[in-house]
N, C-alpha and C positions, 0 to 999 in steps of 0.2 A: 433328614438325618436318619441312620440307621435306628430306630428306636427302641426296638427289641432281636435281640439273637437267641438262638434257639440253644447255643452252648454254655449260657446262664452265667458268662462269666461280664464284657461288657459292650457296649456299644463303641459308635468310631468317635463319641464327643467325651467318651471316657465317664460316663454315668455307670455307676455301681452297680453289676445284676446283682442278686442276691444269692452268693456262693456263701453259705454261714455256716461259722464254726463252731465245731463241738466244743460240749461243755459248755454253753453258755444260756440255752433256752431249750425249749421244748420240742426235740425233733416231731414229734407226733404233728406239730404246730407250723416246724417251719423245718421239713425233709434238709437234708445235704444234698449238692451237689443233685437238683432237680429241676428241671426249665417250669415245672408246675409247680404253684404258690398260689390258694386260694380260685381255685379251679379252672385257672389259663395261666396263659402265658407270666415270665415272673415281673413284676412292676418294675420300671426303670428309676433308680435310687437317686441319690446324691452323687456329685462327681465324687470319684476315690480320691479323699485325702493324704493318700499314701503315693498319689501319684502326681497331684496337681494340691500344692500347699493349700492351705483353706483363703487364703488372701489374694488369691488368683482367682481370673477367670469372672464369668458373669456373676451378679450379685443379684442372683433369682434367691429366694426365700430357702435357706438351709440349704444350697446347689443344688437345689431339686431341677428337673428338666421344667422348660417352659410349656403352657398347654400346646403350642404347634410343633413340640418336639416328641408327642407322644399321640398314638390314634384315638386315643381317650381315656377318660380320667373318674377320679371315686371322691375323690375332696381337693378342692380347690382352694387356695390363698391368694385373693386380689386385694391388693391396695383401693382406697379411696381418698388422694390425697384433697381434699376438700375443706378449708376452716371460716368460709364465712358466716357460719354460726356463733360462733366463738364471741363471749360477752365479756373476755378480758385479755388474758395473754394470747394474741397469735401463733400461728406459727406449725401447730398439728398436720399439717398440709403435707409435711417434711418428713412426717410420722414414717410412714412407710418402706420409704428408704430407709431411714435411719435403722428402724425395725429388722430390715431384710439384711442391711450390714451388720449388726451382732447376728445375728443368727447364723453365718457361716462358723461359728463355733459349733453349731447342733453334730450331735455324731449320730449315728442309725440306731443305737439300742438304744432303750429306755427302761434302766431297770427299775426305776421305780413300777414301772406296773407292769413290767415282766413282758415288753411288746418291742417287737421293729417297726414303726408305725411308716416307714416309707418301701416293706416288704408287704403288710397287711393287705393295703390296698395304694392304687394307683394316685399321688397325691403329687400335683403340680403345682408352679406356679403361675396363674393365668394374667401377670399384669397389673395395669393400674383400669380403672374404669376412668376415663374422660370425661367432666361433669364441669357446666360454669360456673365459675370463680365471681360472678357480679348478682346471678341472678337463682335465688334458693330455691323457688320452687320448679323452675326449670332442671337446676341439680337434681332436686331429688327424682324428677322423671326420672332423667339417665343413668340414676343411681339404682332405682327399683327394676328397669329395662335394662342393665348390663348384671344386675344380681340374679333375677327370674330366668334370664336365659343358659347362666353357670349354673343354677339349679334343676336348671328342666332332666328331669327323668331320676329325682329324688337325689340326688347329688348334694354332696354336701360344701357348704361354702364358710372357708372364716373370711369375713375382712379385715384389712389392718386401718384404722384411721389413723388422718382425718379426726375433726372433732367428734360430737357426739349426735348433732345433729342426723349420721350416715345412718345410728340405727332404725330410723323410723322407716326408709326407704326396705331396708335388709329386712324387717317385720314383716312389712309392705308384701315384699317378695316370697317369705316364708308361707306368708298365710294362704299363697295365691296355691301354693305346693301341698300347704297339709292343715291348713284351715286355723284356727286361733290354737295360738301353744302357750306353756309356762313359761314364764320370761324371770329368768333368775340375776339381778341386775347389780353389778358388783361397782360399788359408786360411796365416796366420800356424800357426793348432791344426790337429793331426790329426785333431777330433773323433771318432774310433773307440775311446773309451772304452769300458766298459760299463757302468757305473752312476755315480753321483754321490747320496751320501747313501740309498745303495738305490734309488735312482728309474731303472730303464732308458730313460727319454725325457725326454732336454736337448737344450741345444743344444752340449752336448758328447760326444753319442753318436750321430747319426744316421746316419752313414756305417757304423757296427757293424753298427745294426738293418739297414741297406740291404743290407747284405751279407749278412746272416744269412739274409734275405726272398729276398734270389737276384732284386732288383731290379738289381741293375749288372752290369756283367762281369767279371768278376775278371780278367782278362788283358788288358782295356781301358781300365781306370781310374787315377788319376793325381792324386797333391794336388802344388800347383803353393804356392812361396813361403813354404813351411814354415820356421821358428825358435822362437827362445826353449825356455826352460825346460821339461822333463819331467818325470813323475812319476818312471821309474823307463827303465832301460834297452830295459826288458822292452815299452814303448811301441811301439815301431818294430821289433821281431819281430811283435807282436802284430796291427800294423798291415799287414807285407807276407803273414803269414797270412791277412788278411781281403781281400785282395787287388789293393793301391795298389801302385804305385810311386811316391816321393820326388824330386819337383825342389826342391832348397832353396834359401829367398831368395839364401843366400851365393853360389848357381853363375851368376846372375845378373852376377856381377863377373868371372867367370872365362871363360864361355863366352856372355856378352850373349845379350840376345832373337832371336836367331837362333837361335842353338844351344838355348834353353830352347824355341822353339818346336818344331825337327826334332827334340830328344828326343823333346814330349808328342805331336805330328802321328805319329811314329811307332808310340808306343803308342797312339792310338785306332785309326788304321787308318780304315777306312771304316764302322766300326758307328754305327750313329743317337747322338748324342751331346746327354746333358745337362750343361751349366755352371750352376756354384754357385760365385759368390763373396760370403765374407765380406769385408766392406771392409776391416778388419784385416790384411788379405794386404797394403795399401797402410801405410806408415808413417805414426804417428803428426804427423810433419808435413805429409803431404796426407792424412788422415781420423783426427785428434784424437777423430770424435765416434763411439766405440764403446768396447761393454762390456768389451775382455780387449784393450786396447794392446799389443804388444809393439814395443821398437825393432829399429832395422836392417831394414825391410820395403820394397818394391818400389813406384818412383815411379808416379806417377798415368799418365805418358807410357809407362813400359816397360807398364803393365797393359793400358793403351788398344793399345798395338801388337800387344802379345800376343793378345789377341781379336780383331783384325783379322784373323789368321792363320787364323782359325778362318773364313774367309768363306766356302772349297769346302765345308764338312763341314756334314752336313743335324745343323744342332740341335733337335730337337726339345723344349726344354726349357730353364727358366734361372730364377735367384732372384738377388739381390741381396741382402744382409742383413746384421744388424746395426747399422744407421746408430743412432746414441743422439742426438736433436740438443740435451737438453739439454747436452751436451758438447764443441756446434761451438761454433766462429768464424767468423764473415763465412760462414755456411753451408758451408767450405770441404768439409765431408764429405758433405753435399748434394749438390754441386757434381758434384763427383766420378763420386757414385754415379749421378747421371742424364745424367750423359756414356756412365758403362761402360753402364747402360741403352740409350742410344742408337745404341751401336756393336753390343749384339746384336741390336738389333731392327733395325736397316739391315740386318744378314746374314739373319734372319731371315723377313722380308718380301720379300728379293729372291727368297729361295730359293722363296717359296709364288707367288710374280709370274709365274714362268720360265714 
């Protein structure tokens, strides 16, 4: 396909160049009527809404072009649709799609943080990664070996899960790129278990294994919206042994998203920073559709702000996971999860723009 023209307006599959209108942002930032953005040629956008309804057409992540639709790319959004981890409700497999259908809602501006994040830089959709459905640690190769290769040449990747399981692979691949990071982990569960039925790889152990590998930092790392129920007391010793700190949903009431963000901005510090969220961090009334509900969890608005916060800090990394959509309504956990998608790839893409 035509991927880019040099007249800045669009291509022949109808993907949006970025012709941008006054009065709206920062010309210094993002010139008019210029083929240069970010010091080539101008990224190729979303298909234009104004031309081809949002419910049309391929159902790539936000109508972004697909990674063979473009010579190359700044951040990538690959599915993992993957839930043999999964140690109660199924079905996260589905995640992905489900995910990449609300998100044909996304539009190109982002005023919350005052960005075009699919002008920024060059951000595609690369697919699903193909991983066995019967056999875990075979997945996880093929999970770590299709992430490692999206990332080669510092590239930045979200994935959409899939269970939770996928992040240990995505770590995996992180570390191979820029060595052990802060791992900021947005989770109702501690997932730092160690086994489940003798199995050392769920999606309730991957923060153990990451720890064990000397993929995080243990003095950088952080689960954000923690509750519910425990196995034993012994959880949350065991847990700051392997070396998290605990923001809990409850401290959200007490010290609001300001205070939860200069805790967790405190404990990364300035180390290259991975984000994992399970949706499940969010309450059962804005994301019903996942496998281990717990109530009392953190509104869709306090999660979205919360990530905002995170706009200075170079992330190098990020998963989504969890979504089950046999278990939405009106897509509402969809909804959701390609919101908080779009809010780290607006940081993300500015960051590789600069």
């Amino acid at each position: 396909m035509a991927a880019r023209q040099e007249d800045g307006r669009e291509n022949s599959y109808g993907y949006l160049l970025f012709e941008l209108r006054a009065n709206t942002i920062d010309r210094k930032k993002y010139p008019m009527n210029t083929p240069e953005i970010s010091g080539g040629s101008l990224p190729v956008g979303q298909i234009d809404g104004q031309k081809s309804p949002r419910y049309a057409g391929l159902t790539t992540f936000a109508r972004l072009p697909r990674r063979e639709d473009v010579p190359d790319f700044d951040v990538a959004v690959v599915g993992i649709p993957f839930d043999a981890g999964v140690t109660y409700r199924p079905g996260a497999r589905f995640g992905p799609s489900s995910i990449r259908e609300a998100s044909r809602l996304l539009r190109p501006y982002n005023p919350a943080l005052g960005s075009m994040p699919f002008a920024d830089a060059q951000v595609v959709d690369a697919g699903d990664i193909d991983c066995n459905p019967f056999d875990i640690v075979e997945a996880l190769g093929e999970m770590e070996a299709g992430l490692v290769e999206l990332m080669s040449g510092g590239r930045a990747v979200l994935a959409l899960g899939g269970d939770h399981t996928v992040a240990l692979p995505a770590l995996r691949a992180v570390h191979a790129q820029h060595g052990p990071v802060a791992l900021v982990h947005f989770d109702a569960h501690l997932d730092t278990w160690d086994t489940y039925f003798g199995a050392p790889y769920t999606h309730g152990t991957p923060f153990r294994r990451a720890s064990e590998e000397g993929l995080i930092r243990k003095d950088r790392s952080a689960h954000v919206g923690i509750r519910g129920s425990l196995y034993d007391p012994a959880d949350l010793a065991d847990d700051e042994k392997l070396g998290f700190t605990i923001v809990h949903c409850r401290d959200f009431d007490r010290i609001g998203v300001d205070g939860i963000l200069e805790r967790v901005l405190q404990r990364v510090g300035d180390a290259p920073l991975y984000i994992s969220i399970d949706i499940d961090v969010l309450d059962p009334a804005f994301a019903p559709a996942t496998g281990t509900p717990e109530a009392g969890g953190m509104t869709s608005r306090e999660l979205l702000e919360v990530l905002r916060g995170f706009r200075h800090h170079r992330i190098v990394g990020a998963d989504i996971v969890e979504v089950s959509p046999a278990y939405d309504h009106a897509a509402i956990t969809a909804v959701a999860a390609a919101n908080l998608a779009y809010e780290l790839i607006t940081i993300m893409s500015a960051q590789r723009g600069e």
